[in-house]
C-alpha positions in Angstrom: 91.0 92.3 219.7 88.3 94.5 218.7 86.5 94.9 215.8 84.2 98.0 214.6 83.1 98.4 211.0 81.4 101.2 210.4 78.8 99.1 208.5 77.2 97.9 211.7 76.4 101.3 213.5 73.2 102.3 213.4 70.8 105.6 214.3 69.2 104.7 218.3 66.0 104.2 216.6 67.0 101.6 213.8 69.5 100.6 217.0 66.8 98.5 218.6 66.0 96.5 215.8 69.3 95.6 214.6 69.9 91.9 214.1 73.4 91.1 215.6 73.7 87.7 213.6 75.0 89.9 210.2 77.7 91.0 212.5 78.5 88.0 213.9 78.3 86.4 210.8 80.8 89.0 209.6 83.4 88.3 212.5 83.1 84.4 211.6 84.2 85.4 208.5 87.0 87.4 209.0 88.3 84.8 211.9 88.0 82.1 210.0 90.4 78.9 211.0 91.3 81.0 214.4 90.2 79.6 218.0 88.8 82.8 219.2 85.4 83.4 221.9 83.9 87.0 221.0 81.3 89.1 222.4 79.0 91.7 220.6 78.6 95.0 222.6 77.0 98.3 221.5 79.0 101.4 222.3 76.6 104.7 223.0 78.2 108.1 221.0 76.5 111.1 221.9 78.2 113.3 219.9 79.0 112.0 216.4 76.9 112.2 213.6 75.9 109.0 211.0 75.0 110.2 208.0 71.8 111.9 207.7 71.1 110.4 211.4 72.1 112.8 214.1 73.9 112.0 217.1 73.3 109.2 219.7 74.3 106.4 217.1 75.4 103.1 218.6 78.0 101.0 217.3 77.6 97.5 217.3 81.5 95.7 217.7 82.7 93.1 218.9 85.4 92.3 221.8 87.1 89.0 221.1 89.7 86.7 222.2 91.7 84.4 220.0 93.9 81.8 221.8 97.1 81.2 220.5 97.0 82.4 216.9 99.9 82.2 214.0 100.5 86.2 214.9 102.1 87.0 211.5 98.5 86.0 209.6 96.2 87.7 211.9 98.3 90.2 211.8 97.8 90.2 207.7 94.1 89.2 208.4 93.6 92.6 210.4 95.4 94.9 207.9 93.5 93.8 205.2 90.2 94.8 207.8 91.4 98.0 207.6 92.2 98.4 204.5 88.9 97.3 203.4 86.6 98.5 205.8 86.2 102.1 207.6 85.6 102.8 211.2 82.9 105.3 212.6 85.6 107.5 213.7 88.1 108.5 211.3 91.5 107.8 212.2 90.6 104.9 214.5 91.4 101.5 213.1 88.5 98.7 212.2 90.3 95.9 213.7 92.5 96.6 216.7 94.7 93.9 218.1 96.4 93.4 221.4 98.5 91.3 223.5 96.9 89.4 226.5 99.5 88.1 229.2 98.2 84.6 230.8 97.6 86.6 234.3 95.1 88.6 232.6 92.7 86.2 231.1 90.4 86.6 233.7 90.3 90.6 233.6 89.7 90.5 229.6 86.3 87.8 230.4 85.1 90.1 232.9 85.2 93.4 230.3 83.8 91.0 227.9 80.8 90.0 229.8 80.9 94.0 231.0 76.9 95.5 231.0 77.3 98.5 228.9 77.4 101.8 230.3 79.5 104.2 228.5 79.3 107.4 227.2 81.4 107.6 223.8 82.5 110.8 222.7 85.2 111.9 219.4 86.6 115.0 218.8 88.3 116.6 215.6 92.3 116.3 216.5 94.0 119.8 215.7 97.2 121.2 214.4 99.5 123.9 214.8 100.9 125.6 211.9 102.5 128.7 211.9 101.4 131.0 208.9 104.4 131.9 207.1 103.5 135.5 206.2 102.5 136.7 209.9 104.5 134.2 211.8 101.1 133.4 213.7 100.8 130.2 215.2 96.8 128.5 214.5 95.2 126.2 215.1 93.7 123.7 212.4 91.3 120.9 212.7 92.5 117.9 211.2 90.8 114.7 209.4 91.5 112.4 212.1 89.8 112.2 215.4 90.5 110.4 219.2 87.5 109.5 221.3 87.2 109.4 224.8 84.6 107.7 227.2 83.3 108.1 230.6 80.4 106.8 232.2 77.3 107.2 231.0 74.5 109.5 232.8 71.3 107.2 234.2 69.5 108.2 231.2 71.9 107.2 228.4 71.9 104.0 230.1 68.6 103.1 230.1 68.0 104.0 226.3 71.2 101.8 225.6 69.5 99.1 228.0 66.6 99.4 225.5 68.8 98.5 222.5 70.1 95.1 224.5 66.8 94.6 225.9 65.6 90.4 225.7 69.7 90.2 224.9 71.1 87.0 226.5 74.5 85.5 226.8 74.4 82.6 224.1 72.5 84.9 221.7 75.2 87.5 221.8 78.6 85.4 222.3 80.3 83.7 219.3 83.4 81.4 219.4 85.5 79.5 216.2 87.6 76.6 216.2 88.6 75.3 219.9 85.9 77.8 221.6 83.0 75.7 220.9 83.3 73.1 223.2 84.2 75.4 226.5 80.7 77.7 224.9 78.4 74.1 225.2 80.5 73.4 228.6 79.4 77.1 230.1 75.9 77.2 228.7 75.1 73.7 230.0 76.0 74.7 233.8 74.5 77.7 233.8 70.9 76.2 232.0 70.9 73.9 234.9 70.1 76.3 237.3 67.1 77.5 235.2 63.7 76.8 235.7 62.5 73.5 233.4 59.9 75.9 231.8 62.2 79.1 231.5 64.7 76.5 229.8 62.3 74.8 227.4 61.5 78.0 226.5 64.6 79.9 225.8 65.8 76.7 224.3 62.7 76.6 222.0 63.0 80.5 221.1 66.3 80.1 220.2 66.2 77.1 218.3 69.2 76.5 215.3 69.5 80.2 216.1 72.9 79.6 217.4 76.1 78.0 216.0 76.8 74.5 218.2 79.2 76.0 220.9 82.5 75.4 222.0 85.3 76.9 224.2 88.3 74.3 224.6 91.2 75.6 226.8 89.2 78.4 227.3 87.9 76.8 230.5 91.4 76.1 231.9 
């Protein structure tokens, strides 16, 4: 599932500053009593306007997986998101949910673990509507909107590199329920092949800056 409140995007400049831990807190929030692992990603849009801000604006989301939920309540959980929150884009839902079959686990990890480089654009939908008087079919811009994405120019990359710049893994993942133990499982492995003064010192920098992980079945 996906999740983009319009809440967390943010001009380039403010972009860099942004501390990811009120949307994480957020998602905790709205998963609460789920077994989920999630991911917090900034998406690049060139061409859409924040506010006062002109255009680029990232949009912090998040990508998440949640194992094995009572469908019905998130379901109800991700209605209310919507009904509650608004998006960037108009038209495009807050909290998007879809089905993962089990041969595709491993293709959902790798998009979450993705390094961004996108290039997000949205345009105005139009409509048809023939003018009763002349008969003359035009052309009419609508409230809703549909974004596309392509990949981003070397230059849009490196100013979204900038925004995730001193970014790592157990700063930006977050996991509920069952994924906490599969999170400490991960991060353990991979600390091991660290440096002892590299890992005294992330360990230090990040210190009760992280929830205490987790990723149960995950790992299977």
């Amino acid at each position: 599932m996906t999740f983009t409140p319009e809440r967390y995007v943010k001009a380039l400049a403010a972009a860099k500053s942004f501390d990811i831990k009120k949307l994480q807190a957020w998602t905790r929030n709205v998963l609460l009593g789920f077994d989920y692992i999630g991911i917090v990603e900034p998406a690049y849009y060139s061409n859409f306007k924040l506010g006062l801000h002109e255009p680029p604006v990232i949009a912090f989301h998040v990508h998440a997986i949640v194992r094995n939920p009572d469908t019905d309540r998130l379901r109800q959980v991700l209605e209310g998101i919507n009904r509650a929150h608004r998006s960037l884009v108009p038209g495009c839902p807050v909290a998007d949910m879809r089905p993962i079959t089990p041969g595709d686990h491993h293709k959902v990890l790798k998009y979450l673990v993705k390094e961004p480089s996108g290039n997000y654009r949205a345009y105005p939908e139009r409509q048809e509507v023939m003018d009763p008087r002349t008969g003359e079919i035009q052309s009419w811009m609508t409230r809703r909107f549909r974004q596309k994405s392509k990949l981003a120019s070397p230059g849009v990359q490196l100013r979204t590199r900038e925004v995730i710049k001193g970014w790592h893994m157990d700063k930006i993942v977050l996991v509920g329920g069952a994924g906490r133990k599969t999170l400490k499982t991960v991060r353990k492995e991979l600390m091991q092949f660290m440096p002892y003064k590299t890992r005294r010192g992330r360990q230090n920098e990040f210190s009760g800056y992280f929830e205490k992980p987790d990723y149960g079945e995950y790992a299977n």
